[in-house]
N, C-alpha and C positions, 0 to 999 in steps of 0.2 A: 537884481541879485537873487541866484538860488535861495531857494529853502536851506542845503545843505549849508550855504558861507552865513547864511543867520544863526543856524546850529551851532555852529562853528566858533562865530563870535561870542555867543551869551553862552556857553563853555567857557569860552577864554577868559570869561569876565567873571563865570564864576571862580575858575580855579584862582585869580587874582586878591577876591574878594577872601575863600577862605584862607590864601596863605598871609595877605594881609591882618584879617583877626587872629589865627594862631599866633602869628609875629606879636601881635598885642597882647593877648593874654599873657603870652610867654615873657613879656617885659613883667608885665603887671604884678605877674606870679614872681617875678625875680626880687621885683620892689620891696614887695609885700615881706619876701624872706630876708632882706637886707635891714627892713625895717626891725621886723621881730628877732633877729639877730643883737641889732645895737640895744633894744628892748630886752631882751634878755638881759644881755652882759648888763645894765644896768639894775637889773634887777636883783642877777648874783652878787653883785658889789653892795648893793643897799641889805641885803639879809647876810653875808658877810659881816659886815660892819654891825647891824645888830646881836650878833654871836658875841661879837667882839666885847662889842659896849654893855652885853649881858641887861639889853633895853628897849624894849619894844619901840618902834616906829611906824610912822604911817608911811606908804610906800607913794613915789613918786615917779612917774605919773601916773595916778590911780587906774588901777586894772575895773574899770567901769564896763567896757564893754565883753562878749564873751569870748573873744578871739586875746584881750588882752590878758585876762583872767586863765587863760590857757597856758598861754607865754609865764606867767607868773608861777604858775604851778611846776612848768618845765623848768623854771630857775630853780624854786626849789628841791626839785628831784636830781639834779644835779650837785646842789652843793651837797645835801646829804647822803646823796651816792657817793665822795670826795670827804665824809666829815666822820670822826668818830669819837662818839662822847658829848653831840653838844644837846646845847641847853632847850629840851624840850617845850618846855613852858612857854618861853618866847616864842617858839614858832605855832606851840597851840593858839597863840591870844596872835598872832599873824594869820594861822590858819580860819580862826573864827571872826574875826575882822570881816574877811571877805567871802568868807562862806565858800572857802573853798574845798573841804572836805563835800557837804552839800552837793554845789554844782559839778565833782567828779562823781558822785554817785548818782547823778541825773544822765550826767554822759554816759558813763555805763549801761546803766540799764537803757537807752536809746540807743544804743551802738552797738552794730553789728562787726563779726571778722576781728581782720588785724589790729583795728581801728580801737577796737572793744578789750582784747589783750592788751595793746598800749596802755590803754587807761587805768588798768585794772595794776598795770607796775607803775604808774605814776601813785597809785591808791595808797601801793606798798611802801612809800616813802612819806607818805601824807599824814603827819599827827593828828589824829580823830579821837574824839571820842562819840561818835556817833557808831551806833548798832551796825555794822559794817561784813562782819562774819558771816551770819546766817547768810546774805547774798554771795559772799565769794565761796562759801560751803557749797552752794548748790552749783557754783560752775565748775567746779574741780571735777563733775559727775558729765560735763561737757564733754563730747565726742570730739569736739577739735581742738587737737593737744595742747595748742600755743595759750587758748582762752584757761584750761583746766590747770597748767602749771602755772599760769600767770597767777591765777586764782591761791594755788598752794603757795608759792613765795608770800605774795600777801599776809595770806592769814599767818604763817611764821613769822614778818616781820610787822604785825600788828598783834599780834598775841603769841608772844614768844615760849609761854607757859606750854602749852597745848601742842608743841613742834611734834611730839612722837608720837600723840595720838593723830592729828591732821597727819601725820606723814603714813600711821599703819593704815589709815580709811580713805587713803590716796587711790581711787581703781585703778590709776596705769602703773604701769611699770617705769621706773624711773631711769631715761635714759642720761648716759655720761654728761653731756651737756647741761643735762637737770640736776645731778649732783654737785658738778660744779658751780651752778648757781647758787643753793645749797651753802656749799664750802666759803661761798665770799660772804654771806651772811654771816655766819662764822667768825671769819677773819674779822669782820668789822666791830666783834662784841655784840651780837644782836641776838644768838640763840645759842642759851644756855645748857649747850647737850654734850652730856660725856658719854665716849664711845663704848664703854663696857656693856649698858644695856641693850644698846645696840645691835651687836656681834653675837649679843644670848638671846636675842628675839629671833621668834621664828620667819618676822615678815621678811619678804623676800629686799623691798625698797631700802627698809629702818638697815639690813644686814649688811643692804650693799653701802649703805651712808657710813653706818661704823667701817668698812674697809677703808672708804675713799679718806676717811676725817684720820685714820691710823696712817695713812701713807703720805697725804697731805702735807701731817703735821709730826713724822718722823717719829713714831709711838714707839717705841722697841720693847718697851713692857708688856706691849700685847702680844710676842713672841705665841704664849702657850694656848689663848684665845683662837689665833689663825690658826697654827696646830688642829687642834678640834676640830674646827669646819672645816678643814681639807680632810679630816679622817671622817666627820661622822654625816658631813651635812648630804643630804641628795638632792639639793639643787647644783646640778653642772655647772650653772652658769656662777651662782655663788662660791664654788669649788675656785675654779679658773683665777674669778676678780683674789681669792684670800693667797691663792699661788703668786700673780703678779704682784699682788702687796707684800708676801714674804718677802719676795726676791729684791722689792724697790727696798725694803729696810737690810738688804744685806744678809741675810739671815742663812743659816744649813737647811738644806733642802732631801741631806741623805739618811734622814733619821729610818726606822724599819716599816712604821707604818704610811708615812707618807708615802715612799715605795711601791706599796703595796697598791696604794688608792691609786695611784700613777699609772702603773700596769694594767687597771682598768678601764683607760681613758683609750682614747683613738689613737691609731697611730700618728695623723696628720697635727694631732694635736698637742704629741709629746713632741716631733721634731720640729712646732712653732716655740714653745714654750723652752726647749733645748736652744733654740734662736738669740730667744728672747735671752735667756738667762747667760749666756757670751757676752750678748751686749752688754748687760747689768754689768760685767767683769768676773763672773764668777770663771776661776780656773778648769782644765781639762779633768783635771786630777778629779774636782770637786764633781765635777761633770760624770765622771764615769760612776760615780756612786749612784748615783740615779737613772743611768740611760744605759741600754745597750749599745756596745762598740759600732754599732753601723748606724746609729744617731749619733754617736761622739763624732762621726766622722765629718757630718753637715757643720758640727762649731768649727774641730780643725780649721777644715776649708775656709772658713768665717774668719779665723783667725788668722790663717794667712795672709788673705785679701788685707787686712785692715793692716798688716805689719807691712806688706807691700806697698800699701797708700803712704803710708807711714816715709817709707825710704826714698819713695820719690815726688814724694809732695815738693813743688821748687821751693816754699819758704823754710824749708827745712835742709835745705841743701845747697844753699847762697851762700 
């Protein structure tokens, strides 16, 4: 037998050999998620029923090891992502039981990437009273954004007091995605922040959070607030987000000096915003107080379309 049909062979044997282990791992790995699946749900049921019974228990089957201890912590972060108002105490003397505050801040600090983000929003859910701040302070100052914003949710939902100052010493800029995160905080009762000082601060994040928390949450008192910052502020970008929050609250848009600030915007940006403001339902009438006739003309057209959808949609015509 050639050289080459020996080559040939123990190839063959290898490729055999690695798709055999992959196939194995690949179970393993599945086991392993099926496992800590049933493991979980077990777990959310037992702290579950703790809330309930307003009574600490020892958790069964004991998270001993550090993969189970993980799993545990993910039950946690779940039910309290899902709970609003419950009883801290108990899950402090649950969280101190197993030193799980502890061994998330061992993982952190060893953990790199994604991995390290992860941990850092399971933290955010974690009752501690362990010195926890100063470490996620200093990742916020992190170049890779997912680790720095995970760091800021955190510290807001482990030190609710301090939201406006951690938010104005925030270096990046906070995108959509990051205010809505933000905003669920919020919702859930976790940070005590009313939007009035918000909207009077200069920082550009805190300015954009008063818009998103006003339109969010249907403000209409803040009518004369947004005003201002479309007349006085010289951030463009803050200009734009307090225009789109006018318009989401329904509001007149034809006053003299809004106008005026209008006409010195782009042209591509008044006939987005002219788009935009048809859809909201603002009339043509309404329209023409603020746009030139050859931007009135891009909603027209807009509005046609949508009456034309209108007459020959089939469920509407059955």
């Amino acid at each position: 037998m050639s050289n080459a049909a020996y080559i040939y062979i123990i190839f063959s044997l290898l490729i055999v050999l690695v798709f055999e282990l992959a196939t194995l791992l690949r179970y393993r790995a599945l086991r392993q998620r099926q496992r800590d699946m049933r493991l979980q749900k077990s777990y959310i049921q037992q702290i579950v029923k703790m809330l309930c019974n307003e009574e600490f228990s020892l958790i069964t089957p004991s998270p001993d090891t550090r993969h189970d201890r993980m799993v545990l912590i993910e039950a946690l972060h779940t039910v309290l992502s899902h709970t609003y108002g419950a009883e801290l105490n108990i899950l402090h003397e649950l969280v101190g039981h197993y030193n799980l505050d502890g061994f998330l801040l061992r993982q952190i600090r060893y953990s790199r990437g994604l991995r390290q983000a992860h941990y850092i929003v399971l933290l955010s859910t974690t009752p501690t009273h362990r010195p926890a701040i100063p470490l996620l302070s200093r990742y916020c100052h992190s170049k890779k954004r997912e680790k720095s914003i995970a760091a800021l949710l955190a510290i807001l939902a482990l030190r609710p007091s301090t939201a406006i100052s951690a938010i104005a010493l925030f270096p990046h800029r906070l995108r959509p995605l990051d205010i809505s995160r933000i905003i669920t905080l919020l919702r859930r009762g976790i940070l005590p922040i009313a939007y009035e000082p918000l909207l009077a601060s200069d920082n550009t994040n805190l300015r954009m959070l008063g818009l998103a928390i006003v339109r969010n949450f249907g403000i209409e008192i803040a009518d004369k607030e947004l005003q201002n910052i479309i007349v006085a502020s010289s951030d463009e970008r803050v200009v734009r987000e307090a225009l789109y929050t006018l318009s989401a609250l329904g509001r007149p848009l034809g006053r003299a000096k809004i106008r005026i600030r209008l006409s010195t915007m782009e042209a591509s940006y008044r006939r987005e915003l002219c788009r935009h403001l048809t859809r909201e339902g603002y009339s043509l009438a309404a329209l023409r107080t603020i746009f030139s006739p050859a931007e009135v003309v891009h909603s027209a057209t807009l509005l046609k379309s949508y009456k034309r959808n209108l007459e020959w949609h089939p469920t509407l015509n059955t």
